[in-house]
N, C-alpha and C positions, 0 to 999 in steps of 0.2 A: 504494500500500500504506500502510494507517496504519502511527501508530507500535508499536501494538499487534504486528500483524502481522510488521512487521519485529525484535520481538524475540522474536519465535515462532520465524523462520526464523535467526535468532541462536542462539536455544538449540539448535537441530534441528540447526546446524553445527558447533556446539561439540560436540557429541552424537557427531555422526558421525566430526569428525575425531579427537577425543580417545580414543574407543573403544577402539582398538585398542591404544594406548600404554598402558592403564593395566590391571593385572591383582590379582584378588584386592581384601586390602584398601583397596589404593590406587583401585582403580577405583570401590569401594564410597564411598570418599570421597568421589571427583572428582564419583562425580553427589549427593551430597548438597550438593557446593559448586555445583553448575548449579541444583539444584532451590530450591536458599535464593538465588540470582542470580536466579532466572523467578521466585521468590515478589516480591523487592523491584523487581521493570520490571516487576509485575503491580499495583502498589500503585497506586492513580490519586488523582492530585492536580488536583484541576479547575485548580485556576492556571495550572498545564501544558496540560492538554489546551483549554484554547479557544485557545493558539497555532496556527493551522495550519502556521503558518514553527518550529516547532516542533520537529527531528530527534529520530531517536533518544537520541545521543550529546550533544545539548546542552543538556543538566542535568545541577547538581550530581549527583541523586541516581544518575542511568545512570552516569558517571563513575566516581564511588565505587563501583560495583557490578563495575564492570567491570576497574578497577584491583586491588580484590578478589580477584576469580577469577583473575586472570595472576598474582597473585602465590602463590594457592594451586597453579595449574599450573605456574610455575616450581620450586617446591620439590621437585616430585615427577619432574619430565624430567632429563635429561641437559641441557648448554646446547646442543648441537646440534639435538638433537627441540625443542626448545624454540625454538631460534631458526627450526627451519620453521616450526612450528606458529604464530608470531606473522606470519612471512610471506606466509602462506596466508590467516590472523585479519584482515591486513590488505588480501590483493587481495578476499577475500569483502566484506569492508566496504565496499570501494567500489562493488563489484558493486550493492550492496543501498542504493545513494544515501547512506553516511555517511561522505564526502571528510574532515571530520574526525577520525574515529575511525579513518579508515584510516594519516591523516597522522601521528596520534601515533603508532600503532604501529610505521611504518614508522620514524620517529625511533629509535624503542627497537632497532630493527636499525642504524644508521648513527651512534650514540653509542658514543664509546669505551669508555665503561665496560658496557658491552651487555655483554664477554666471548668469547662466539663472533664478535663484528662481522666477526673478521680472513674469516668465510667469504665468501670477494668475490663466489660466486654467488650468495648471500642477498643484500650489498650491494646487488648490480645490480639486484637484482628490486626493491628495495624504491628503489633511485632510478627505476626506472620509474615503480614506483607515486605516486610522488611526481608525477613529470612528469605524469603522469596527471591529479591531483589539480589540479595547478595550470592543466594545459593547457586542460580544462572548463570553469577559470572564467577562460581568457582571461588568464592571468599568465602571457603570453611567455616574459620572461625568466627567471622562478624554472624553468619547465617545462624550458627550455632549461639552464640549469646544471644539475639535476640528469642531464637527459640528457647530458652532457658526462661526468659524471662515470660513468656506468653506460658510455657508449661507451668511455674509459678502458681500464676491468674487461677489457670483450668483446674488444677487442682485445688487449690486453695476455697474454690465454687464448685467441686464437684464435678467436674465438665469434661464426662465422657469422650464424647464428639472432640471438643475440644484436646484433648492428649493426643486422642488418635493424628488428629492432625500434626502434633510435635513429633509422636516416635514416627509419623509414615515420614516426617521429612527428613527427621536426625538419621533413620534408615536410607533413605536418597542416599545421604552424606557419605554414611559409611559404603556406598555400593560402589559411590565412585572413586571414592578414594582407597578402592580396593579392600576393604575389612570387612568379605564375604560374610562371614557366621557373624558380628556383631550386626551387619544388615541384617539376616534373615532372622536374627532373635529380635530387633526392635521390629520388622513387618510382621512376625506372629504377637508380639505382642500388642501392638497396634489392632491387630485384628480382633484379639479377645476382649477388648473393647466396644465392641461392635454388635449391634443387634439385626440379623443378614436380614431377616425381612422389611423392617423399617431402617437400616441405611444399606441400602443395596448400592448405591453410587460407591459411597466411601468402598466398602467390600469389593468391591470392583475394581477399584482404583489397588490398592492394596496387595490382590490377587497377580494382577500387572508386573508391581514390582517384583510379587515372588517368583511371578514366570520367567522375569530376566534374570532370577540369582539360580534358578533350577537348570536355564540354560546354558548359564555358565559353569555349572556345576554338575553339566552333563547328565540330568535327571530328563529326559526328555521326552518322555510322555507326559510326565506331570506339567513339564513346563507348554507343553502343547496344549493341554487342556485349560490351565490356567489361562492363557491367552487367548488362544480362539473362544471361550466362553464369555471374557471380560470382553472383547472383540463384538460381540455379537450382542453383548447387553449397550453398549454406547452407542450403538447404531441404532441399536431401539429408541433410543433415550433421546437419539438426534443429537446426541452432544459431540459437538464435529472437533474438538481440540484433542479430546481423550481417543475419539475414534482412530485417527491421526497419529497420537503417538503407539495404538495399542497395535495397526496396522505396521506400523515403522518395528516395532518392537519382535512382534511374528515374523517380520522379514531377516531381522535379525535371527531368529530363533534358525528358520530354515537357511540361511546362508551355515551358520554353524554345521550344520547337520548335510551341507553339502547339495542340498535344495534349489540351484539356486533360479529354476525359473521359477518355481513356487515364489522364492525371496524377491525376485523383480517384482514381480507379479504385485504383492502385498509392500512392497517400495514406493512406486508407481502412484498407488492408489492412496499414499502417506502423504504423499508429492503432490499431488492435486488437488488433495486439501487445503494443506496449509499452504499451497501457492492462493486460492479462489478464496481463501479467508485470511491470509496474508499472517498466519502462525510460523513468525521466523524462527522461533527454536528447531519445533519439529523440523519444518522446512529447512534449518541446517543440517539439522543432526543426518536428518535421511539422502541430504545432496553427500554429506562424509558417507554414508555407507554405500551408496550406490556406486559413487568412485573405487570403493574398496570392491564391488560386486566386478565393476566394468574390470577392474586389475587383475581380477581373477580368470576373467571370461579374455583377457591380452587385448582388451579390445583397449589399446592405448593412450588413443586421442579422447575416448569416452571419458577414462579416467580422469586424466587431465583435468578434461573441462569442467566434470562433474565437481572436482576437489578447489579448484580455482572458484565454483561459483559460491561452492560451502563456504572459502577461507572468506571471501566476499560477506557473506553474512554473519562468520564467524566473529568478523574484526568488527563490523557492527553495531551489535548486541554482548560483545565481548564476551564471548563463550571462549574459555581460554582455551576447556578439554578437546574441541573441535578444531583448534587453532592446531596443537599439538597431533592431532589424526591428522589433519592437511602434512605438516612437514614429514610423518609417518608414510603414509602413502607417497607421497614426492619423493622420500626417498628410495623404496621401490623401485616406483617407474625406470628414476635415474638408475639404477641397478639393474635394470633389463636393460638399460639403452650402454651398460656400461660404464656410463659416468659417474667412476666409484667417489673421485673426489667430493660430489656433491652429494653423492647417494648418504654415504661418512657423514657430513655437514647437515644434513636433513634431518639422519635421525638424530646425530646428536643436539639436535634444536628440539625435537621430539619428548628426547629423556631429559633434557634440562627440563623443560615448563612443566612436563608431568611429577620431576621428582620436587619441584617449587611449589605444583598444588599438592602433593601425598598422594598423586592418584599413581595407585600401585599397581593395580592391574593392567593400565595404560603403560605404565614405564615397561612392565616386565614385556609385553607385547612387543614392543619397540627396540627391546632388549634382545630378541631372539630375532628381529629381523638385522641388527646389527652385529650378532652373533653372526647367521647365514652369513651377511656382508663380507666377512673378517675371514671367515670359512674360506669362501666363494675367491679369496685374493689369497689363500693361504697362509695369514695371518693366523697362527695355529693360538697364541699366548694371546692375541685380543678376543678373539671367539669365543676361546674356553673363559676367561672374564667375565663378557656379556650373557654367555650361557647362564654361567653359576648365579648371576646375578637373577635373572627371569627363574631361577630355577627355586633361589628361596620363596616366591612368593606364591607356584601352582605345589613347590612340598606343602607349604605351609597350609593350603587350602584344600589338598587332593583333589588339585583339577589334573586326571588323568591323561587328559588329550594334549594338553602341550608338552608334560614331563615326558612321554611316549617321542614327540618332536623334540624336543630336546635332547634326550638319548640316543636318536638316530643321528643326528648333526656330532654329538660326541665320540659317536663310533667311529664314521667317517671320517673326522679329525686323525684320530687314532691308528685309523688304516692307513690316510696319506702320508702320516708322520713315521 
């Protein structure tokens, strides 16, 4: 979605939430304060628009515009209406790819001087939203303290629902950063939280995660069924973001398992989602794996283009982990085409930013393709290195399938030496 657009669907929110809170002259007002807001983020300043890294929210001018109108809505709500309406101003923002705009707002709920701040279920919501913010661009621990703080709240109120939400995220955390079994202890326990027929979404969601820790874990019937189930209740549900990732996440499942027109197949239809709903996560994540499908299938230039368009959204929305799969893959390629020197320089750009965020799974991967590399040149004393290295962290987990690759690559050493 351009930036145009997204403050199209900006005003149409504002539109919609504020509606109903404001009556008479007041409301007469309010949209004359939205329609003077859509006149000044209708104003185009070329300096701005050849940015494509360009956000809504990051200009003076949208800034100024937008600090504007809260303070024209604050005047006219209660602090209570008021402080929904900025909690809602803020989960929508993030919805719509603007982690900053959403980050100030959520401040403006968690500042003492806010006024209503004392409401500790608006609190909670907006240190999610926070974790949130942070968790996407791969800041562990900031995502992690605010979760702390919003778990806190939930318990302290009893708020089932509410934990669940902290351990399914603290679990995220742990999957990416590679700490397999403490992910899959916080997703069960997340889950027993849970009451399947009345939160069937959350269950769902949940399920998802565990389907990707079973597939990495080479439980693969269980992790099929998890998925194509959760798969098949978001489509019901109509809810196109989860549908999206749970598609992207199957594809993943059958790439592993060697599937891989299945894997396009269920890629594809990731991809055309979050392209028609402009969901640049997924729609990252799933351009990194398709690159990774095309490298598989040699189709070369596929690759390329595929990883070039990811790294494109990756540097974006600052998804570091997908940053790090680009120079992964890249360096590959360059390993087929020969060009070790680069091939070297890729991944080791790869295992830097993965061992900078803790993501262990990601390094060890990286590990073993730089392994091969060192292999592949005959570099007997860098291989066996990078091996051992990839090697502590599938002993450590008993993921079988790459210790099995591992082992063959060390034999082989062994023979040529």
């Amino acid at each position: 979605m351009s930036r145009d657009k997204n403050h199209i669907a900006i005003i149409r929110f504002l539109k919609n939430e504020l509606g109903d809170l404001f009556i008479g002259v007041k409301k007469k007002n309010l949209l004359k304060e939205i329609d003077e807001f859509n006149k000044i983020l209708s104003r185009k300043e070329n300096a701005e628009r050849t940015s494509e890294l360009n956000l809504f929210y990051n200009s003076v001018k949208y800034r100024r515009a937008v600090e504007s109108l809260l303070t024209s809505i604050k005047t006219n709500l209660t602090p209570k209406e008021y402080s929904k309406f900025v909690v809602k101003f803020a989960k929508y923002a993030f919805e719509q790819n603007e982690p900053k705009l959403a980050i100030d707002l959520c401040y403006k709920i968690i500042t003492r001087g806010f006024g209503s701040s004392k409401n500790l279920k608006l609190r909670a919501e907006a240190y999610l939203i926070l974790s949130d913010s942070f968790l996407n661009q791969a800041y562990w621990e900031e995502s992690l303290s605010y979760l702390k703080l919003a778990e806190i709240i939930y318990k302290t109120n009893n708020d089932n629902l509410g934990l669940f939400e902290c351990y399914n995220r603290a679990g995220i955390i742990d999957a990416e950063r590679g700490n397999i079994k403490k992910a899959s202890k916080k997703f069960e326990k997340a889950l027993k939280l849970l009451k399947p027929k009345k939160n069937q979404d959350e269950t769902q969601k949940i399920k998802v995660n565990l389907g990707i820790i079973y597939t990495i874990l080479d439980k693969d019937d269980k992790a099929e069924k998890y998925l194509s189930k959760s798969l098949n209740h978001f489509i019901e549900k109509k809810d196109t973001v989860n549908t999206a990732l749970a598609y992207h996440n199957l594809g993943m499942h059958y790439y592993r398992n060697g599937k891989i027109d299945e894997s396009q197949k269920n890629y594809n239809r990731s991809l055309s989602i979050s392209t028609r709903n402009n969901f640049m996560m997924p729609r990252c994540i799933t351009l990194i794996s398709k690159a990774q499908l095309a490298l598989s299938k040699n189709s070369f230039a596929a690759a390329s283009r595929f990883a070039l368009q990811g790294l494109n959204l990756a540097i974006k929305i600052n998804d570091q982990l997908s940053q790090a799969e680009f120079y992964k893959i890249n360096g590959s390629l360059h390993t087929v085409k020969k060009n070790y020197k680069l091939a070297e320089n890729n991944f080791k750009i790869s295992l830097r930013i993965n061992k900078e965020l803790n993501s262990y799974l990601n390094y060890s991967e990286t590990a073993i393709e730089l392994g091969k590399l060192y292999a592949e040149l005959n570099d007997i004393e860098n291989a066996k290195h990078y091996l051992s290295l990839a090697k502590l962290f599938y002993e450590k987990n008993n993921i079988k399938r790459e210790l099995e690759i591992i082992k063959k690559i060390e034999n082989n050493l062994s023979t040529s030496s």
